[in-house]
C-alpha positions in Angstrom: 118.1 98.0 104.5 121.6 97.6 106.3 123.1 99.8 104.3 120.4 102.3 104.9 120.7 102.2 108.9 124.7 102.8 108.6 124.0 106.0 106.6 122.0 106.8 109.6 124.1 106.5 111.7 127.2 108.0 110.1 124.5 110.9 109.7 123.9 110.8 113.7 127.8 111.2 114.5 128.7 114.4 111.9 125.5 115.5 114.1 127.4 115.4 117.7 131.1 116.4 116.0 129.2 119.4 114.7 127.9 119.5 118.2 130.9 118.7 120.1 133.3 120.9 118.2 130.7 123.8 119.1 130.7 123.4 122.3 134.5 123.0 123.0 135.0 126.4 121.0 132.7 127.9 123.6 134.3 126.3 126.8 138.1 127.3 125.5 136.4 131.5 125.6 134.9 131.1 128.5 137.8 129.3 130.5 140.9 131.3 130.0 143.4 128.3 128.9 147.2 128.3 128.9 148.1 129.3 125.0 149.1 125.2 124.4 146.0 124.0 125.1 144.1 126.6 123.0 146.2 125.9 119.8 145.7 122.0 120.8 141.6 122.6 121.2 141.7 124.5 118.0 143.0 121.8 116.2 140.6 119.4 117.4 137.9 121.5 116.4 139.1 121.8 112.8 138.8 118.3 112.7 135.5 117.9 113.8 134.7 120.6 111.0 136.4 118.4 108.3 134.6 115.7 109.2 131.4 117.4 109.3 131.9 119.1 105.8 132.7 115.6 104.8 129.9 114.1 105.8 127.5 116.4 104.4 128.6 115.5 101.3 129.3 112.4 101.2 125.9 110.9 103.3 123.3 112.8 100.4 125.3 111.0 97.7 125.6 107.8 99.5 121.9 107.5 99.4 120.5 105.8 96.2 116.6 105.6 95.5 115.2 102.6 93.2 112.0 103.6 91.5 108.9 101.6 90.9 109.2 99.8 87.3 113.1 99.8 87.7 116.1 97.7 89.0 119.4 99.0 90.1 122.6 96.8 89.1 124.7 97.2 92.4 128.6 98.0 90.5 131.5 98.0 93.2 134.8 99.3 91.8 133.1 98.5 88.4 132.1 94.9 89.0 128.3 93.9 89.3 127.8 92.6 92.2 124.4 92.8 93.3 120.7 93.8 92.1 118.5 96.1 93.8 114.6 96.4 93.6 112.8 99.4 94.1 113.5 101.2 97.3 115.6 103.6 99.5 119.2 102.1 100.3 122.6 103.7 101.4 126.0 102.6 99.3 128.9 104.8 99.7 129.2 106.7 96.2 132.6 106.4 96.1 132.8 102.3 96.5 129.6 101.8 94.9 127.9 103.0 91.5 123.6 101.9 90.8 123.2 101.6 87.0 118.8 102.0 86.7 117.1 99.4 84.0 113.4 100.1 83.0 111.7 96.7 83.9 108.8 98.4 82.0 107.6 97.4 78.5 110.0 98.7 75.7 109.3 99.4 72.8 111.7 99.6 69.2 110.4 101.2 66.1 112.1 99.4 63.2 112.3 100.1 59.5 113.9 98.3 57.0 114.1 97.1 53.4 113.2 93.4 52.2 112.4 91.7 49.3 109.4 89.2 48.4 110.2 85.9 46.8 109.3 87.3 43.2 112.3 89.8 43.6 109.3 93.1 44.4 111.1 95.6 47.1 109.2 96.6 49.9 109.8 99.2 52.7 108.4 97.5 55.9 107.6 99.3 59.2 107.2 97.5 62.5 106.8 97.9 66.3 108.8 95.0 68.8 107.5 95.4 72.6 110.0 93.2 74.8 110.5 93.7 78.4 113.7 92.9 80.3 114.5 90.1 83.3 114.7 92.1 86.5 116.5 88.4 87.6 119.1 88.8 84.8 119.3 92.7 84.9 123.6 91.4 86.2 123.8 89.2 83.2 122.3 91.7 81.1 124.8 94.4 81.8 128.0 91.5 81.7 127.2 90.3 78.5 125.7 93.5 76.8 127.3 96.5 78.5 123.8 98.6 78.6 120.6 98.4 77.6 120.9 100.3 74.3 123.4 97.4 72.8 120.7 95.2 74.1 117.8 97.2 71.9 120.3 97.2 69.2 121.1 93.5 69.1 117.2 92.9 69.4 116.6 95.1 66.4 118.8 93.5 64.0 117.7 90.1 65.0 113.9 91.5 64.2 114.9 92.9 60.8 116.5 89.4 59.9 113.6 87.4 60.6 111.3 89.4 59.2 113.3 89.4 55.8 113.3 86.0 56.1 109.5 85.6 56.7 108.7 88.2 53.7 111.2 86.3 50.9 109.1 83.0 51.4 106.4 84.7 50.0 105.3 86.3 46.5 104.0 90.0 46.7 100.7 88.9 45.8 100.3 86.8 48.8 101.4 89.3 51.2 99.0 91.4 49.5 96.3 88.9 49.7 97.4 87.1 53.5 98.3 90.0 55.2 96.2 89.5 58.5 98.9 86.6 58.8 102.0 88.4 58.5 102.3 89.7 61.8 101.8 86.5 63.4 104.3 85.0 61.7 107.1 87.4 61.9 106.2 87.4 65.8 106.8 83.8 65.8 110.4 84.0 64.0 111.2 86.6 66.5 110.2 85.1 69.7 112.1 81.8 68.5 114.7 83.5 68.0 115.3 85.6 70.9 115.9 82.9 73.2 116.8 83.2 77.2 120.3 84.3 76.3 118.7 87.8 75.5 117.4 88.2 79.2 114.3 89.8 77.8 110.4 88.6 77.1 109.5 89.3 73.2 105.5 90.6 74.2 104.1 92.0 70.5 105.5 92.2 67.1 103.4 94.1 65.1 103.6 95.3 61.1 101.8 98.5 61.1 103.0 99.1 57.1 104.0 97.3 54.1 104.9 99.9 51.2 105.5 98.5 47.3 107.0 100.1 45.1 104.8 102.2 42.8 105.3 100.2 39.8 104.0 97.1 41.3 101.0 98.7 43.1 100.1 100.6 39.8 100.1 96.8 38.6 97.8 95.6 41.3 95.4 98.3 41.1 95.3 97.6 37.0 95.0 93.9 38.3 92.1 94.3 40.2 90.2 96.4 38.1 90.5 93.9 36.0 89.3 90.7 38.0 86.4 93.4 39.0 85.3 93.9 35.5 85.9 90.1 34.7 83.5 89.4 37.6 80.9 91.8 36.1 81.6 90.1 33.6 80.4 86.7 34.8 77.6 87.9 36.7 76.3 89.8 33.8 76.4 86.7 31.5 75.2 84.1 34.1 72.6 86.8 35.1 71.6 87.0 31.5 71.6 83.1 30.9 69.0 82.7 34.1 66.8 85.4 32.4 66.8 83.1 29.1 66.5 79.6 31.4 63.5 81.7 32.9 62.0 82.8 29.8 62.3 79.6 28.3 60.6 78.3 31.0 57.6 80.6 30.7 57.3 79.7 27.1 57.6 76.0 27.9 54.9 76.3 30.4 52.8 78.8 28.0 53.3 75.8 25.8 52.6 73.3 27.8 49.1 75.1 28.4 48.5 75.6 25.1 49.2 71.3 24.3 46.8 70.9 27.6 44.3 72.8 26.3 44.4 71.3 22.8 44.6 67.8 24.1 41.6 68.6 26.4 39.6 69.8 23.5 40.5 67.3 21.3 39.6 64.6 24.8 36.5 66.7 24.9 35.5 66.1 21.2 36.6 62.7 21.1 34.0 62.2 24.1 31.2 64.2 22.5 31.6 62.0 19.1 31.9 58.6 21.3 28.4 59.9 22.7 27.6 60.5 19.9 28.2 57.7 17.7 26.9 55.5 20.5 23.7 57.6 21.3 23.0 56.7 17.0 24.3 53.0 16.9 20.9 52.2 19.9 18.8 54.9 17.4 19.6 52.5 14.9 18.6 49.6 16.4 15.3 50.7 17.8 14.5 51.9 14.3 15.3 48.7 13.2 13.3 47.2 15.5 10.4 50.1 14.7 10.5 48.8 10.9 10.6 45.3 11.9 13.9 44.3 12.0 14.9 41.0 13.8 17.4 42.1 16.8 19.3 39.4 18.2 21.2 40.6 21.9 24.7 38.5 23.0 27.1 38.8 25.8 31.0 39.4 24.2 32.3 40.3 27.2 31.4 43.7 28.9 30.0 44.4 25.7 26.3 43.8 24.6 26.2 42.7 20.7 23.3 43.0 18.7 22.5 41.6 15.8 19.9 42.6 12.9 18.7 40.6 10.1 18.2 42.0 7.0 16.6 38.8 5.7 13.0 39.3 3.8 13.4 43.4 4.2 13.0 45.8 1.2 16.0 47.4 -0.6 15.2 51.0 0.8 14.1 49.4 4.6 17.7 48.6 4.6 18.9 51.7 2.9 17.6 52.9 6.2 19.3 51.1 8.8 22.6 51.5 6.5 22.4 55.4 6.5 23.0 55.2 10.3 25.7 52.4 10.4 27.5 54.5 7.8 27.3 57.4 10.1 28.3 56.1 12.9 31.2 54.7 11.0 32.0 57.7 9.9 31.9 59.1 13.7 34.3 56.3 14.5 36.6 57.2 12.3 37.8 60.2 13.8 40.2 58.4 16.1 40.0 54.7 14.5 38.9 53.9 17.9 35.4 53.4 17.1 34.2 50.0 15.8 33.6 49.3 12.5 30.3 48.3 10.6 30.1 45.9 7.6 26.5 46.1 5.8 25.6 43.6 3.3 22.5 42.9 2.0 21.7 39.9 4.4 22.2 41.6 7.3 24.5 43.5 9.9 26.1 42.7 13.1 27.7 45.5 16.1 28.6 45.6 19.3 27.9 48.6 21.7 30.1 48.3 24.8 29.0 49.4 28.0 28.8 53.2 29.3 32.0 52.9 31.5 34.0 50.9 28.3 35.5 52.8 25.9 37.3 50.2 23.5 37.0 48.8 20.0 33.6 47.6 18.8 33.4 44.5 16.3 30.8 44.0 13.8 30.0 41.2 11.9 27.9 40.0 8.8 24.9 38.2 9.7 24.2 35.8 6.6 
């Protein structure tokens, strides 16, 4: 704050000419002078009134005020020669000149024209926040002049990197990736705008892309169409899960309807085992009731009898062979049954146990 104190000061001395020059014009009327020494006085007094004039102007425009988010470039006899921060600080105006730089964030509005990698136009709007050095704010002003060439330097850079980001693509992608076009623009920009801009490259944001109505007219006839197409697809593969369901039901409804055949057909196949079993030991005690020789063996699990026929009338035998027919017939129904032979010596069977179900054998007796 030197520079500050010296305007003081210069302020403090027009102070006491304007007082001195005062109070000599009083002392020269109140003491009656010789007529050379009043012209003398006089002119001394016009002197301190020059410089008093003088100094009221010049110390108010000497003194230069830096406000908060701003940076003054010092310029002496046009050359920058120093920077100044925010403040209060005394330069003589005629020596010295402060050019003011927002330190603040900036903000450029661009719009431009590009073209996607299929050859679709495009009007783009987008919005480039940078915010200046306050280190550089000299270099800024030696290499650029002002901050507007600056702004206009940083808009054509922007508008040639984003052409260059938006002809790598087709206008279908942009369409379809646009969340990532923003960030990549941002990226070309910042790599671009290097140190020798003096400036930090904050957002980069594409607030619109606008087709031409051709092509959106295409896209909208394009998704209408992939739309109906996948109605399409969920119509039929909801229509083939009905029929896989429906067929199911029917498999299962004929499933049920095999079960409960085969469990009927189990069921009878048990009630003529019983049966035919529950007849071939009513045979044999009848032919034990009428006389008949029974002879009992071991084959197994199974219990074999045997009945002799010898020395037994024609129609005692008819008797015993009216049942063996019958149960041959009851075995017959699945061929699972055993068979029975009758001749007119004799008969043999087998009966198998309650918990055996297989083939029974029967053999002549002679």
């Amino acid at each position: 704050m030197i520079s500050f104190a010296v305007g003081v000061i210069l302020v403090i001395l027009a102070a006491a000419c304007f007082f001195g020059a005062g109070a000599l014009f009083k002392k020269i009327k109140s003491n009656s002078y010789a007529d050379k020494k009043l012209t003398a006085s006089r002119n001394i007094a016009v002197v301190f009134g020059i410089i008093f004039i003088l100094c009221l102007f010049v110390i108010p425009a000497s003194i230069h005020t830096v406000e908060a988010g701003t940076v003054a470039v010092v310029k002496q006899f046009g050359r920058a020669i120093d920077t100044r921060p925010s403040g209060m600080y005394f330069d003589l105006w005629f020596t010295r000149e402060y050019v003011i730089y927002d330190i603040t964030v900036q903000q450029e509005d661009v719009k431009t024209a590009a073209y996607s990698s299929d050859a679709q136009t495009m009007d783009i709007e987008m919005v480039v926040q940078y915010q200046i050095q306050p280190g550089h704010a000299i270099d800024i002003i030696n290499n650029y002049g002002s901050l507007v060439n600056l702004s206009n330097r940083i808009q054509s850079v922007s508008i040639e990197k984003a052409k260059t980001v938006l002809s790598s693509k087709s206008a279908m992608n942009i369409i379809e990736t646009r969340a990532t076009v923003s960030p990549a623009i941002e990226e070309s920009i910042k790599n671009a705008i290097t140190n020798d801009y003096y400036v930090n490259i904050t957002t980069v944001v594409v607030t619109n892309i606008d087709f031409s109505d051709a092509f959106e007219t295409t896209v909208e006839e394009k998704m209408i169409a992939e739309q109906q197409k996948l109605k399409a697809e969920y119509e039929k593969e909801k229509a083939i899960v009905e029929a896989q369901k429906e067929l199911e039901v029917a498999k299962l409804e004929a499933e049920a309807i095999v079960a409960t055949a085969e469990g009927n057909a189990d069921a009878k196949l048990a009630i003529s085992q019983a049966d035919a079993e529950a007849i071939r030991l009513k045979s044999v005690e009848i032919a034990r009731m009428l006389g008949f020789t029974i002879n009992e063996s071991k084959s197994g699990e199974d219990t074999v009898y045997s009945i002799d026929f010898k020395g037994k009338s024609a129609e005692e035998i008819a008797v015993i062979s009216d049942y063996l027919k019958y149960i041959e017939y009851l075995s017959a129904w699945d061929g699972k049954l055993p068979t029975t032979y009758v001749t007119d010596s004799g008969a043999s069977m087998i009966l198998p146990s309650p918990d055996n179900t297989g083939t029974s054998d029967v053999t002549p007796q002679s």
